[in-house]
Each structure stands twice: as structure tokens, then as C-alpha cells.
PyMOL Python script that loads the backbone (N, CA, C, O; Angstrom):
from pymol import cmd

cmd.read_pdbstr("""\
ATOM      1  N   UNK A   1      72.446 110.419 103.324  1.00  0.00           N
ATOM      2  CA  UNK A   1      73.153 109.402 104.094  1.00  0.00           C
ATOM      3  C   UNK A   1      72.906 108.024 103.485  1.00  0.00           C
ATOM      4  O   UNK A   1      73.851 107.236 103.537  1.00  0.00           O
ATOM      5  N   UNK A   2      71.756 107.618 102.911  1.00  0.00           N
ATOM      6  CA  UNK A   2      71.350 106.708 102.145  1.00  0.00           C
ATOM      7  C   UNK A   2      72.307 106.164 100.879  1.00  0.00           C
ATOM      8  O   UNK A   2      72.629 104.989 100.705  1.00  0.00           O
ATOM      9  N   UNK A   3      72.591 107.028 100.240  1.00  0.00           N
ATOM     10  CA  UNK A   3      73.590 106.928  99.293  1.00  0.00           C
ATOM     11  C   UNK A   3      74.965 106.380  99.719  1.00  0.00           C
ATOM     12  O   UNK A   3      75.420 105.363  99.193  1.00  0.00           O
ATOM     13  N   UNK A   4      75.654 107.091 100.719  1.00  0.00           N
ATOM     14  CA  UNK A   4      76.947 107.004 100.964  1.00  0.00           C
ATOM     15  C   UNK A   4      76.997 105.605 102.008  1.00  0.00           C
ATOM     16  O   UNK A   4      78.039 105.074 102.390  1.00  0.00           O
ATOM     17  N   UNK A   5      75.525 105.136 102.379  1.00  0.00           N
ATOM     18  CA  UNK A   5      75.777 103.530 103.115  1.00  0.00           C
ATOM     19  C   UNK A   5      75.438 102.561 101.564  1.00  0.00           C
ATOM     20  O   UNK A   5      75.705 101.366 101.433  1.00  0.00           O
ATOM     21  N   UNK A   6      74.927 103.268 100.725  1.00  0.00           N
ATOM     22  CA  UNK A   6      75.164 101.937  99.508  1.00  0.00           C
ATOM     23  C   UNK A   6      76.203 102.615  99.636  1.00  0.00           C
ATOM     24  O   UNK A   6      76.365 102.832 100.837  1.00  0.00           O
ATOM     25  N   UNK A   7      77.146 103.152  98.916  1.00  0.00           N
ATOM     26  CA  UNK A   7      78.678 103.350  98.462  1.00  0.00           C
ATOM     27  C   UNK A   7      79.536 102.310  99.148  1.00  0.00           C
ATOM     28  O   UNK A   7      80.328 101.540  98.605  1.00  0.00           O
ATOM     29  N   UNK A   8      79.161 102.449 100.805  1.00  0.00           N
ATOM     30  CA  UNK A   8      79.842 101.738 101.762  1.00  0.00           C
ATOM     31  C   UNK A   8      80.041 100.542 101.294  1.00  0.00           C
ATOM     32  O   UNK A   8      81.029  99.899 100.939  1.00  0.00           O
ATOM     33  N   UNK A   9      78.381 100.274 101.388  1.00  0.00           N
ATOM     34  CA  UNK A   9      77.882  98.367 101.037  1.00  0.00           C
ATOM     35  C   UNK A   9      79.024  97.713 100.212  1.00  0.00           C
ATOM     36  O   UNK A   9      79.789  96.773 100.433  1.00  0.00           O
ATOM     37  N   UNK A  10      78.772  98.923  98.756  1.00  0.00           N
ATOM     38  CA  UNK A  10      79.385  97.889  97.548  1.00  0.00           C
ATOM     39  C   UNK A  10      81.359  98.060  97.846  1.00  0.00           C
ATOM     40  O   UNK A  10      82.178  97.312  97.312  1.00  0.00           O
ATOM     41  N   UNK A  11      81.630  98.938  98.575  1.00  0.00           N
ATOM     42  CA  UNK A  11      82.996  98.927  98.828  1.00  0.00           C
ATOM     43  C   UNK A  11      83.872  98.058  99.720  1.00  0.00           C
ATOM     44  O   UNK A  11      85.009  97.584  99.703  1.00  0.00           O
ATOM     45  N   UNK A  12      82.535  98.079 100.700  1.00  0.00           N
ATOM     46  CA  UNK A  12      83.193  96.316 101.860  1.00  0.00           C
ATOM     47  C   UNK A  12      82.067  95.518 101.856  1.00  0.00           C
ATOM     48  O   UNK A  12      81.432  95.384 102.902  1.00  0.00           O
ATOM     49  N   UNK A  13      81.622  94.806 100.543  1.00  0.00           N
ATOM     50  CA  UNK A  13      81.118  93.912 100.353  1.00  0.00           C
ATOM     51  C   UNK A  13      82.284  92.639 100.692  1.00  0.00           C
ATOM     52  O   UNK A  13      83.471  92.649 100.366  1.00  0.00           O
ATOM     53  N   UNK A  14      81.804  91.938 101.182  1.00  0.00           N
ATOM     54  CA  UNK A  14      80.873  91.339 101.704  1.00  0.00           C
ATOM     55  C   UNK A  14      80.053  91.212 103.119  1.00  0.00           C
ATOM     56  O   UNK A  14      79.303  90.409 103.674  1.00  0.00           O
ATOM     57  N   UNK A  15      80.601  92.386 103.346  1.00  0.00           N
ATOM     58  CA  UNK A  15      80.202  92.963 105.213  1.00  0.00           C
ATOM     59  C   UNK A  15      78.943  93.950 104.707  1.00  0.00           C
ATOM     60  O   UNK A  15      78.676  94.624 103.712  1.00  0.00           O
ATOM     61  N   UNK A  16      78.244  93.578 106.182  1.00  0.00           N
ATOM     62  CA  UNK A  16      77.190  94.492 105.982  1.00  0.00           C
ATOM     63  C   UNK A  16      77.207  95.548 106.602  1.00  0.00           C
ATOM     64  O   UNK A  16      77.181  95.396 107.823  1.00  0.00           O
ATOM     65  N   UNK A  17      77.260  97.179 106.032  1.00  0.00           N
ATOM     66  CA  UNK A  17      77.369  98.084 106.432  1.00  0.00           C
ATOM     67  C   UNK A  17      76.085  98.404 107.022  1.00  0.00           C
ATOM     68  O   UNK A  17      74.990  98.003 106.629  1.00  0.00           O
ATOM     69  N   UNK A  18      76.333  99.187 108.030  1.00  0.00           N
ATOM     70  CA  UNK A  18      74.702 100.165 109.281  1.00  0.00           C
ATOM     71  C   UNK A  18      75.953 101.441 109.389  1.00  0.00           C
ATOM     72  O   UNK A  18      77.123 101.407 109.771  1.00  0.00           O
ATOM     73  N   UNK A  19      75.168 102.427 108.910  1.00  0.00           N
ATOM     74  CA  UNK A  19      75.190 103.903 109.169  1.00  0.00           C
ATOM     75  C   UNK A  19      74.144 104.239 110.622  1.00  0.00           C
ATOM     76  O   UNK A  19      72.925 104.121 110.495  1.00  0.00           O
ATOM     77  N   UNK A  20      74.685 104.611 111.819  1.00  0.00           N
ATOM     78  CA  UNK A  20      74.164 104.964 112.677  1.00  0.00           C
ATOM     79  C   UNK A  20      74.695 106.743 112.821  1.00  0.00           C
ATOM     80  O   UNK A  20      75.873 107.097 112.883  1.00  0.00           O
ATOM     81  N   UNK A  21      73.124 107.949 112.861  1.00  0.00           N
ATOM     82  CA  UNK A  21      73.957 109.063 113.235  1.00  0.00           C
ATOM     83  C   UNK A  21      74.235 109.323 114.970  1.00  0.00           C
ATOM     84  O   UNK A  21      73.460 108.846 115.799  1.00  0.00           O
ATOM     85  N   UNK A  22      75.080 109.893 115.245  1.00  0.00           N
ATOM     86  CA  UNK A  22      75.714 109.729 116.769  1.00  0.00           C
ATOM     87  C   UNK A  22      75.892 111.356 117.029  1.00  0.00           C
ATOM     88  O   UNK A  22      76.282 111.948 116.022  1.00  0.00           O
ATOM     89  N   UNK A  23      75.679 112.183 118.191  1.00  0.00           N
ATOM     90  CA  UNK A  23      76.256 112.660 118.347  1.00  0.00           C
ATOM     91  C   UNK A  23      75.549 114.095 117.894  1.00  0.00           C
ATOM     92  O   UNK A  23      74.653 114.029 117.053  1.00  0.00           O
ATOM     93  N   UNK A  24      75.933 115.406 118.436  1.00  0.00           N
ATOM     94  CA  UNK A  24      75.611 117.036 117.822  1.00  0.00           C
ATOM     95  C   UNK A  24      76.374 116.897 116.769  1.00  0.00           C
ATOM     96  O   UNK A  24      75.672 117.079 115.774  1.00  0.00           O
ATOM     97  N   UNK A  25      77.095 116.744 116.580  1.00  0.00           N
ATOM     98  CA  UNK A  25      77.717 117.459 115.107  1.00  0.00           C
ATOM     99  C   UNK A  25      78.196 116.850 114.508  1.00  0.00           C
ATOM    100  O   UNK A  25      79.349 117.070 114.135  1.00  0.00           O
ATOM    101  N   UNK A  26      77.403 115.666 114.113  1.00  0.00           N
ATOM    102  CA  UNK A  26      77.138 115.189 112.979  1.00  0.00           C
ATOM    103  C   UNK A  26      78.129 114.033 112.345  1.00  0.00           C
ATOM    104  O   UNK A  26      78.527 113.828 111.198  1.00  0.00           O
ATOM    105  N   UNK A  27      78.327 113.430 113.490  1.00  0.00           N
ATOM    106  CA  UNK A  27      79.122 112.196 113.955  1.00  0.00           C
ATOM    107  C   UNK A  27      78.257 110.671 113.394  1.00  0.00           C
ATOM    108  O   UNK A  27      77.059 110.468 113.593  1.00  0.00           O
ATOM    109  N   UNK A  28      78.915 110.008 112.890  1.00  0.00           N
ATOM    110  CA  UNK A  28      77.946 108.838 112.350  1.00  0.00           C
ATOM    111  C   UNK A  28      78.711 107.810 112.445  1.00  0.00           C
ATOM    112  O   UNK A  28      79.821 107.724 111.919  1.00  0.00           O
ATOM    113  N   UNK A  29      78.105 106.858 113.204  1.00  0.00           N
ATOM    114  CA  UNK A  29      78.801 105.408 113.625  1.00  0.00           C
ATOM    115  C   UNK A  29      78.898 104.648 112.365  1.00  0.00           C
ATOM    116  O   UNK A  29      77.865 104.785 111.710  1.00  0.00           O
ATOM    117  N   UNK A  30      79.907 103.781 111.710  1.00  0.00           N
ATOM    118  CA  UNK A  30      79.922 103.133 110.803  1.00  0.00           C
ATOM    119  C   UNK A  30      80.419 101.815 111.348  1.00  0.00           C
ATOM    120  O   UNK A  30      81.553 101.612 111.782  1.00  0.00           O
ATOM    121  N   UNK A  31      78.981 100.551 111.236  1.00  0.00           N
ATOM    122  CA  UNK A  31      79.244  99.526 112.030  1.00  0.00           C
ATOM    123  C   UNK A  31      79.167  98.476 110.857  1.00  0.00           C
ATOM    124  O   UNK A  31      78.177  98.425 110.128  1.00  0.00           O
ATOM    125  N   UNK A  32      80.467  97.474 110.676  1.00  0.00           N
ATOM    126  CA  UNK A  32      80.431  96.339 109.819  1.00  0.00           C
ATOM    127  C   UNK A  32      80.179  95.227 110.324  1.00  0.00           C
ATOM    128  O   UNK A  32      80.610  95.120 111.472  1.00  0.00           O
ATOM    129  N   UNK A  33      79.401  93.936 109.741  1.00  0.00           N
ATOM    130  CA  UNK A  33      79.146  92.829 110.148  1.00  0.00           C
ATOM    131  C   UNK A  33      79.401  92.027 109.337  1.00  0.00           C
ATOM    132  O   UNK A  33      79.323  92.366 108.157  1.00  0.00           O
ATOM    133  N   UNK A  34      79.832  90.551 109.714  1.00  0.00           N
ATOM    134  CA  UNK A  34      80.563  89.668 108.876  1.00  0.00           C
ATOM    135  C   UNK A  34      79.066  88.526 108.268  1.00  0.00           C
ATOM    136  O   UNK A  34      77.996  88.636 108.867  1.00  0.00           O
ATOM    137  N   UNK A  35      79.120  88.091 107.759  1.00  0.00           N
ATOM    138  CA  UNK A  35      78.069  86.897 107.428  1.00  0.00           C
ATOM    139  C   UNK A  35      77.464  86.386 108.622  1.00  0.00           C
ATOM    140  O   UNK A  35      76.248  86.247 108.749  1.00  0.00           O
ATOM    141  N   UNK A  36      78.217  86.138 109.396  1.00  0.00           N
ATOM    142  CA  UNK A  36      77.332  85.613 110.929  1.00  0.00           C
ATOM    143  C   UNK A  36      76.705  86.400 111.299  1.00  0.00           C
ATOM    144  O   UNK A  36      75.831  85.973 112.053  1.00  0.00           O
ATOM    145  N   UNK A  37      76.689  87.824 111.088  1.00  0.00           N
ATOM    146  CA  UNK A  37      76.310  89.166 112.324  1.00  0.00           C
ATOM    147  C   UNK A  37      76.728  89.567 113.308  1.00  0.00           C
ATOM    148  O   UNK A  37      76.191  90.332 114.109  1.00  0.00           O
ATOM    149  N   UNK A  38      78.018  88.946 113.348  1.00  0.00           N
ATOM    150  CA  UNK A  38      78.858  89.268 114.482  1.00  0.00           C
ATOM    151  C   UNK A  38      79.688  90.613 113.866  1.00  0.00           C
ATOM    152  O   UNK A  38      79.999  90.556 112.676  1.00  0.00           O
ATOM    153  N   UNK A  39      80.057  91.825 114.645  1.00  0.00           N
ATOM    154  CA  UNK A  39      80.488  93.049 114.279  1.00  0.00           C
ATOM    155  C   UNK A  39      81.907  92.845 114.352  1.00  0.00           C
ATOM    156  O   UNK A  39      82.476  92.087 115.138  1.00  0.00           O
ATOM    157  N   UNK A  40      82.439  93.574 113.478  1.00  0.00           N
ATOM    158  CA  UNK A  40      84.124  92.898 112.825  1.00  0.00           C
ATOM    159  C   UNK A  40      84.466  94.265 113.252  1.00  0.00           C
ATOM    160  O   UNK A  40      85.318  94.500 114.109  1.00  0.00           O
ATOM    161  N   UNK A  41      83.684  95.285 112.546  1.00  0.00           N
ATOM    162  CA  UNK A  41      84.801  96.397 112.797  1.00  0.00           C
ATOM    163  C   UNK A  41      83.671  97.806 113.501  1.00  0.00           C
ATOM    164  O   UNK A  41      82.537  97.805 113.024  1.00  0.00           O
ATOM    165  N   UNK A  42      83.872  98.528 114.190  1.00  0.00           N
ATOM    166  CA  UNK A  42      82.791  99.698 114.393  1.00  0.00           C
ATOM    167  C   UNK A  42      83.697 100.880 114.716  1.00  0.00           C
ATOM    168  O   UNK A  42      84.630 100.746 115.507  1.00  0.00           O
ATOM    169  N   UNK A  43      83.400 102.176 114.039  1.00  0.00           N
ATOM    170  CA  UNK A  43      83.955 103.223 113.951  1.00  0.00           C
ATOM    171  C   UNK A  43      83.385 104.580 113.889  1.00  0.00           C
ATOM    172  O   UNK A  43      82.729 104.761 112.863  1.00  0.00           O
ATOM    173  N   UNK A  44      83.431 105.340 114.495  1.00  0.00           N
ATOM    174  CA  UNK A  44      82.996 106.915 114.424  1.00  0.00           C
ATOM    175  C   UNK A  44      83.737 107.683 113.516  1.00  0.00           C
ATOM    176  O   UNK A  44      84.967 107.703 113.476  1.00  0.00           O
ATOM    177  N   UNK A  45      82.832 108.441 112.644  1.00  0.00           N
ATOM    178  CA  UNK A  45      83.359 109.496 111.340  1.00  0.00           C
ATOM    179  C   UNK A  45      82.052 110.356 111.790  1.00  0.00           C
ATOM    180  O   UNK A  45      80.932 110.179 112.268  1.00  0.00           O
ATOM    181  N   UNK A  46      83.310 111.896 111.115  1.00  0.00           N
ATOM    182  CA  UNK A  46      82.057 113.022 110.995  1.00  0.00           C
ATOM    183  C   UNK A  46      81.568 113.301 110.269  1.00  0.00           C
ATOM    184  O   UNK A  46      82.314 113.067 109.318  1.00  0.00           O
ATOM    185  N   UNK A  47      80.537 113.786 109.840  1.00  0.00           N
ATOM    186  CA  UNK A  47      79.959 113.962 108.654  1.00  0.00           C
ATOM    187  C   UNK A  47      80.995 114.576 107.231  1.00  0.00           C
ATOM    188  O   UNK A  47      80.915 114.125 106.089  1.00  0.00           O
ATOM    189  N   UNK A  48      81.816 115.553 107.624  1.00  0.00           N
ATOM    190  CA  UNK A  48      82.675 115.436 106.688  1.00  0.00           C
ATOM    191  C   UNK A  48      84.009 114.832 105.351  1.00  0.00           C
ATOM    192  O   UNK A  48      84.512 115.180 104.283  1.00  0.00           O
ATOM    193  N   UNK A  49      84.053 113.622 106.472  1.00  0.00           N
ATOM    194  CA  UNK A  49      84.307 112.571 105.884  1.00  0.00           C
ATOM    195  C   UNK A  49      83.842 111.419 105.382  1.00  0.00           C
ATOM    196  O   UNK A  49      84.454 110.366 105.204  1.00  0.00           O
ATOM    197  N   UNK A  50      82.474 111.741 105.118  1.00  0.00           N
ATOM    198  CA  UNK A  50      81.486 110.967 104.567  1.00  0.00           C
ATOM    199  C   UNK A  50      80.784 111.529 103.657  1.00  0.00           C
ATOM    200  O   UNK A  50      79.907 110.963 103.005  1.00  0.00           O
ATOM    201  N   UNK A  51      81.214 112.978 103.528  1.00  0.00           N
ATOM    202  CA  UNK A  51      80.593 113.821 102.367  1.00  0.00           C
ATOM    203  C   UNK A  51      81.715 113.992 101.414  1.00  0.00           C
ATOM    204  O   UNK A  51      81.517 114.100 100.204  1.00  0.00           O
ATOM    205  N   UNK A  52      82.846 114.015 101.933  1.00  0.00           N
ATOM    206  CA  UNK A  52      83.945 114.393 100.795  1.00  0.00           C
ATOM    207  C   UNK A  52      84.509 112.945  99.926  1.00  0.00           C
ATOM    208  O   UNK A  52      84.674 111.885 100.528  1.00  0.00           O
ATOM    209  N   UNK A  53      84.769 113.091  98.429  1.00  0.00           N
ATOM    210  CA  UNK A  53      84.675 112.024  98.141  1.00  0.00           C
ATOM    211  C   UNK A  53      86.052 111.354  98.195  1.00  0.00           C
ATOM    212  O   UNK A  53      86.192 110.132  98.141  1.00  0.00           O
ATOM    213  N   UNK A  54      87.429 112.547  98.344  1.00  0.00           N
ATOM    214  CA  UNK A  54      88.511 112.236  98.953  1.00  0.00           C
ATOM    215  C   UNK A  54      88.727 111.379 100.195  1.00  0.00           C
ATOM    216  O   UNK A  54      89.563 110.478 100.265  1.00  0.00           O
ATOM    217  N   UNK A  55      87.755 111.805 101.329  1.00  0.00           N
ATOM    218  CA  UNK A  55      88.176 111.620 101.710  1.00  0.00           C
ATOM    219  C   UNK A  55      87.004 110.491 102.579  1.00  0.00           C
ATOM    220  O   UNK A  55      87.085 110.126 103.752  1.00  0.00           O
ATOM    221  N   UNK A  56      86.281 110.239 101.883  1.00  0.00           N
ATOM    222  CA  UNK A  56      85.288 108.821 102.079  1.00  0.00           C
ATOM    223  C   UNK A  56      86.126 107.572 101.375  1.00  0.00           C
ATOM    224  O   UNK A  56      85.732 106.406 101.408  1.00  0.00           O
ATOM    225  N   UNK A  57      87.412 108.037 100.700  1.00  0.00           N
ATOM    226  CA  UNK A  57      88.383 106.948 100.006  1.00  0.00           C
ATOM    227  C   UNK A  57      89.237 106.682 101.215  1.00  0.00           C
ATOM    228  O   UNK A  57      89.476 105.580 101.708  1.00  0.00           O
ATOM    229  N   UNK A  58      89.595 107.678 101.555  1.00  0.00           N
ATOM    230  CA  UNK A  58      90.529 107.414 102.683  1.00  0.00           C
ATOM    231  C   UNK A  58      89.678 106.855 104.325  1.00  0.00           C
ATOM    232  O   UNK A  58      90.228 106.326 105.290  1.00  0.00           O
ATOM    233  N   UNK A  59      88.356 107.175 104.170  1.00  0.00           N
ATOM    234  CA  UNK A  59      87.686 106.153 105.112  1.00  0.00           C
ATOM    235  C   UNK A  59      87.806 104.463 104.882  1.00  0.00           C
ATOM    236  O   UNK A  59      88.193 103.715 105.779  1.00  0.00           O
ATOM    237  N   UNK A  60      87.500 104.105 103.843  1.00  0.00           N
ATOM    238  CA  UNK A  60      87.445 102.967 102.984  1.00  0.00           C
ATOM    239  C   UNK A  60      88.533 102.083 103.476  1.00  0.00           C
ATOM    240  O   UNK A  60      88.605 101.113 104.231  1.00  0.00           O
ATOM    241  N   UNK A  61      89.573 102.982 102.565  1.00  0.00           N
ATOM    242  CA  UNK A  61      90.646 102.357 103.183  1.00  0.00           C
ATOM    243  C   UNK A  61      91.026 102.175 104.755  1.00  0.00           C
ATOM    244  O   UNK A  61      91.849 101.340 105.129  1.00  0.00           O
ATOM    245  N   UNK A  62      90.404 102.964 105.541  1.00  0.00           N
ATOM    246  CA  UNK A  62      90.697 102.529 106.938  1.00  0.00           C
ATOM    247  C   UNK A  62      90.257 101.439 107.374  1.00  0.00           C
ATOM    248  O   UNK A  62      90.782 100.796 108.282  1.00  0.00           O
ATOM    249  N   UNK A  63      89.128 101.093 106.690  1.00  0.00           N
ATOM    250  CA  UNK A  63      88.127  99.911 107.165  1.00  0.00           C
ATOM    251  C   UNK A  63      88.656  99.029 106.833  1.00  0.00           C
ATOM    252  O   UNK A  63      88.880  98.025 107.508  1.00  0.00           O
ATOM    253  N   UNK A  64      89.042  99.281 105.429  1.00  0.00           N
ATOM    254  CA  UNK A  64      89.662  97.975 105.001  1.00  0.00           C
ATOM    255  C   UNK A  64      90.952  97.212 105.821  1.00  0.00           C
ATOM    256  O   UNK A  64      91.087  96.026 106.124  1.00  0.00           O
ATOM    257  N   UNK A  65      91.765  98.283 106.031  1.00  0.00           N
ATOM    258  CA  UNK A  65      92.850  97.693 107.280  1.00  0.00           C
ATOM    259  C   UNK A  65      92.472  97.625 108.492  1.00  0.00           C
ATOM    260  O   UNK A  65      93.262  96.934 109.135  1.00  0.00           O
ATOM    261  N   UNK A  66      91.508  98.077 109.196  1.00  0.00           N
ATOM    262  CA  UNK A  66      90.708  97.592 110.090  1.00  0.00           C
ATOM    263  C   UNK A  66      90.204  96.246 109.885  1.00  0.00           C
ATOM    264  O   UNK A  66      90.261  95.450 110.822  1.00  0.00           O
ATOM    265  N   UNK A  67      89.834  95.985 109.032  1.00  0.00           N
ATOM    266  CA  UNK A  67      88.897  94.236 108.687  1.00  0.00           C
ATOM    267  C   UNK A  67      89.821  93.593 108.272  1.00  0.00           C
ATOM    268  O   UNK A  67      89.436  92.442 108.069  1.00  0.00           O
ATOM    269  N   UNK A  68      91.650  93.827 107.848  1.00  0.00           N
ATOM    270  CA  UNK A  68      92.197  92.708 107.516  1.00  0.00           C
ATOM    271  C   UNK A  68      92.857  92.824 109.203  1.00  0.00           C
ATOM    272  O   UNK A  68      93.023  91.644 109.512  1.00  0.00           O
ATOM    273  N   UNK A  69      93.253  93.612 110.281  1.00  0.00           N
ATOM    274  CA  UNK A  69      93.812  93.758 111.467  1.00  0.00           C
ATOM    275  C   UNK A  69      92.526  92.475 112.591  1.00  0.00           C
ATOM    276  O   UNK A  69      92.915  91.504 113.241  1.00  0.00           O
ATOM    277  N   UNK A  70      91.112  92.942 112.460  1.00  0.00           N
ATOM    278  CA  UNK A  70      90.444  92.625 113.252  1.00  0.00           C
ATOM    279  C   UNK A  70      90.523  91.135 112.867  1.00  0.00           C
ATOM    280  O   UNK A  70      90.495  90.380 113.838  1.00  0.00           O
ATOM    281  N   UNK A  71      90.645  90.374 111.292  1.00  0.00           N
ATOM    282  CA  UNK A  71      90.511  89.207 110.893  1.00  0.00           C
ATOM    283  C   UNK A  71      92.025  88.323 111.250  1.00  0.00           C
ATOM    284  O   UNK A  71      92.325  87.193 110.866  1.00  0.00           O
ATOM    285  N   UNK A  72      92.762  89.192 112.043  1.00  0.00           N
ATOM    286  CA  UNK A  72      93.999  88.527 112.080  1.00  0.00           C
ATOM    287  C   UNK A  72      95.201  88.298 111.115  1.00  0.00           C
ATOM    288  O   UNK A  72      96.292  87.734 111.197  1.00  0.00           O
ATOM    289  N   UNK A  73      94.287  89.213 109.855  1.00  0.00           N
ATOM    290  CA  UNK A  73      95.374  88.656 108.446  1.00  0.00           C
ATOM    291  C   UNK A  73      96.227  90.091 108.278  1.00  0.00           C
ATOM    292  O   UNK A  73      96.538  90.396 107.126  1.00  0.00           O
ATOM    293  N   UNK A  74      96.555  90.839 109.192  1.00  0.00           N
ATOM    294  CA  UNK A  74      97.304  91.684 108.761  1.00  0.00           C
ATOM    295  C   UNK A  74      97.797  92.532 110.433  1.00  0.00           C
ATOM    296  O   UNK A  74      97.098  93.424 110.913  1.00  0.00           O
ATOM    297  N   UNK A  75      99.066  92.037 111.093  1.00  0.00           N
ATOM    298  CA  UNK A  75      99.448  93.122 112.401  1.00  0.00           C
ATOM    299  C   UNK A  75      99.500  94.265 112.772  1.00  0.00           C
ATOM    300  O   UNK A  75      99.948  94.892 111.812  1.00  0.00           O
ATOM    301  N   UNK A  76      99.322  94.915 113.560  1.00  0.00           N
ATOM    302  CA  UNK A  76      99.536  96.555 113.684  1.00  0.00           C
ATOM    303  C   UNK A  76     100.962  96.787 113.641  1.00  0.00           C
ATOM    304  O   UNK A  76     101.364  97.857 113.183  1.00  0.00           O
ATOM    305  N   UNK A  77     101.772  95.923 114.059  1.00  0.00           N
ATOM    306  CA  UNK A  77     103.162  95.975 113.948  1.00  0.00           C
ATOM    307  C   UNK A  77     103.665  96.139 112.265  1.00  0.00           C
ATOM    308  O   UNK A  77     104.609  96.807 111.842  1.00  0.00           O
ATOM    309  N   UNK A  78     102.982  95.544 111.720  1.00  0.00           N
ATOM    310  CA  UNK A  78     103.267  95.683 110.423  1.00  0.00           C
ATOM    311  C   UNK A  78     103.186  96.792 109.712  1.00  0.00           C
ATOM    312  O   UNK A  78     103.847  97.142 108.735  1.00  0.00           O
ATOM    313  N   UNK A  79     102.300  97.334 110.291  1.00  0.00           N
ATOM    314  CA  UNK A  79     101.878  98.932 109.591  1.00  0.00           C
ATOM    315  C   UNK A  79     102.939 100.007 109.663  1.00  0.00           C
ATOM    316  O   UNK A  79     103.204 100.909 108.868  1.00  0.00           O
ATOM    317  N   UNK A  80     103.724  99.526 111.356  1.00  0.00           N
ATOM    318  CA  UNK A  80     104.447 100.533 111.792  1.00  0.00           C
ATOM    319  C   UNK A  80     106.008 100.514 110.638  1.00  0.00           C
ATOM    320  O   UNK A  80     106.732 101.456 110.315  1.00  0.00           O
ATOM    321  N   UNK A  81     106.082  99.021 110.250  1.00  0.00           N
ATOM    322  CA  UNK A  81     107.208  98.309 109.699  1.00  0.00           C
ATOM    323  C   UNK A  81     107.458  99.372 108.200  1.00  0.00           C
ATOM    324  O   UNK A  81     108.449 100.001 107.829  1.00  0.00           O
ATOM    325  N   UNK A  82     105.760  99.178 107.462  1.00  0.00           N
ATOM    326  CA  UNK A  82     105.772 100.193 106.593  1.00  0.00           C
ATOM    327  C   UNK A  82     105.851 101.446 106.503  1.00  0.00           C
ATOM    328  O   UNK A  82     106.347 102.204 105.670  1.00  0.00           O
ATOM    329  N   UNK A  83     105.180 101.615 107.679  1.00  0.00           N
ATOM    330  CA  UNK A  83     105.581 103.172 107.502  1.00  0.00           C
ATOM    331  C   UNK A  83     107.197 103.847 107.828  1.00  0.00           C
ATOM    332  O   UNK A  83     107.721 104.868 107.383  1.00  0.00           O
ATOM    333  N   UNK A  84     107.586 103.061 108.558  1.00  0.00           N
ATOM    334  CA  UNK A  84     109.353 103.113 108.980  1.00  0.00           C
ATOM    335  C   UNK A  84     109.989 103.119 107.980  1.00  0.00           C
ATOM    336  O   UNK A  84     110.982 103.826 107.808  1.00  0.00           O
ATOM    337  N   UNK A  85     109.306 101.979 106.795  1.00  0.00           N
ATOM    338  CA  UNK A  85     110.470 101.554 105.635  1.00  0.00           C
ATOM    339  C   UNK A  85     110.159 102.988 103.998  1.00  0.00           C
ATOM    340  O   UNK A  85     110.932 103.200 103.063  1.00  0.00           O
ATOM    341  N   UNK A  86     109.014 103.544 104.227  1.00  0.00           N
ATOM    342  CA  UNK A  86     108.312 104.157 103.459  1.00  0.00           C
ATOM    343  C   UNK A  86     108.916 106.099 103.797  1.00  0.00           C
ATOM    344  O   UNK A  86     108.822 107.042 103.012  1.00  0.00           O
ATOM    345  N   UNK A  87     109.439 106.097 105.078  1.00  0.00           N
ATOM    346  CA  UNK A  87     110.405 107.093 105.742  1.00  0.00           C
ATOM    347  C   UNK A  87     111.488 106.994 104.888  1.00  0.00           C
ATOM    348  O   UNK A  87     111.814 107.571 103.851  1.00  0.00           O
ATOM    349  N   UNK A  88     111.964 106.122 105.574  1.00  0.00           N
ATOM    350  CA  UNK A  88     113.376 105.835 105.287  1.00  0.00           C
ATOM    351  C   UNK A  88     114.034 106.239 103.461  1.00  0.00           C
ATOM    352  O   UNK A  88     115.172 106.476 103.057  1.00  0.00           O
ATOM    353  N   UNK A  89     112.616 106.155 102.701  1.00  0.00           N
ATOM    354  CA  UNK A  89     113.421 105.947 101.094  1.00  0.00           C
ATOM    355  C   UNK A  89     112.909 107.383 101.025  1.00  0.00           C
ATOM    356  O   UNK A  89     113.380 107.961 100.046  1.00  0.00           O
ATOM    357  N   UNK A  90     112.095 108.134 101.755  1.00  0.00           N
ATOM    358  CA  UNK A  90     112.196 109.576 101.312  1.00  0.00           C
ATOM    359  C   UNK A  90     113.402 110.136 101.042  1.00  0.00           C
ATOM    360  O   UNK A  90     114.409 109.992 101.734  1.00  0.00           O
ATOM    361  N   UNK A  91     113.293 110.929  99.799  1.00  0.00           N
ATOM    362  CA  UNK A  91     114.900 111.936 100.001  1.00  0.00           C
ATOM    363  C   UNK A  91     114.961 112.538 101.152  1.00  0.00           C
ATOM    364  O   UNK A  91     114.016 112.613 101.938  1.00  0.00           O
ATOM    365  N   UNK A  92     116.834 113.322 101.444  1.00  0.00           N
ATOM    366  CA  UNK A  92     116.575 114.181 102.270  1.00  0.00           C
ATOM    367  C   UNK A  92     116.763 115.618 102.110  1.00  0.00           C
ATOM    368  O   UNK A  92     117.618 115.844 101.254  1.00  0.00           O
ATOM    369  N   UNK A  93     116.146 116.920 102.759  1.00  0.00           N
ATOM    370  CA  UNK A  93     116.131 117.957 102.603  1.00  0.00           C
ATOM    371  C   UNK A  93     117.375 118.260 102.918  1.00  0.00           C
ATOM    372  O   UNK A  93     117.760 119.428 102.859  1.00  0.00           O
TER     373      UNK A  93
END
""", "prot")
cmd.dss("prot")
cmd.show_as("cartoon", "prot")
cmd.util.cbc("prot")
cmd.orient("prot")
């Protein structure tokens, strides 16, 4: 678990990552803090997505749109905008 909270560290640097484990089966709180110590973003993952390296990318990235949503620099509305427009240019069957 040691390892994968440096991984964290250097991936949302400049927030300080805390790995807390939570939970029977193997549930682990992943809590970010901004320079003040005030908590920006806090999230529950299971151990499996903190072991796989697929898909500890695709954690990453959650945080990361989590910390630009929580910082105000990015809407939830917006997400929906992309994903609507990201539909839309699929071919069709």
C-alpha cells in the first residue's frame, strides 16, 4: 500500500495524498489535501483498483476531474456535454 500512495503522491502532486484502509474487503479511503490542509477531494476504492495498473490510471484520472470539479475549474455539466458530443460522432450499427 506504501508504494501505490507514493505513485498517488507523484501523480496529484501537488496535493497531499493519505491512503486510509476502510472497510472488510479491502476498501481504502483515498483522501487529498491542498497546501492549506484543507481536503479537496476524498474517495473510496477497492483494493482492486489500486492494485491493477489499468486501472489505478483510470483512478487518477478520476481524481484528477474530481480536483478540477471541486476547484471550480471544470462543471459537471460539462462532462455530460462531452460525453453527449463524444456519442454523437460514434458510427452507427
Amino acid at each position: 500500500m506504501e508504494s501505490i500512495s507514493l505513485l498517488l503522491g507523484e501523480a496529484l502532486s501537488p496535493y497531499q495524498v493519505t491512503l486510509t484502509p476502510r472497510g472488510s474487503h479491502g476498501e481504502c479511503l483515498v483522501t487529498l489535501k491542498n497546501s492549506s490542509g484543507a481536503i479537496v477531494v476524498e474517495r473510496e476504492f477497492n483494493q482492486a483498483q489500486l492494485s491493477d495498473k489499468r486501472l489505478l490510471t483510470d483512478v487518477v484520472d478520476g481524481l484528477h476531474r474530481d480536483i478540477l470539479i471541486a476547484e471550480g475549474r471544470l462543471e459537471p455539466c460539462v462532462i455530460a456535454a462531452l460525453r453527449n458530443a463524444a456519442l454523437d460522432k460514434r458510427p452507427a450499427l
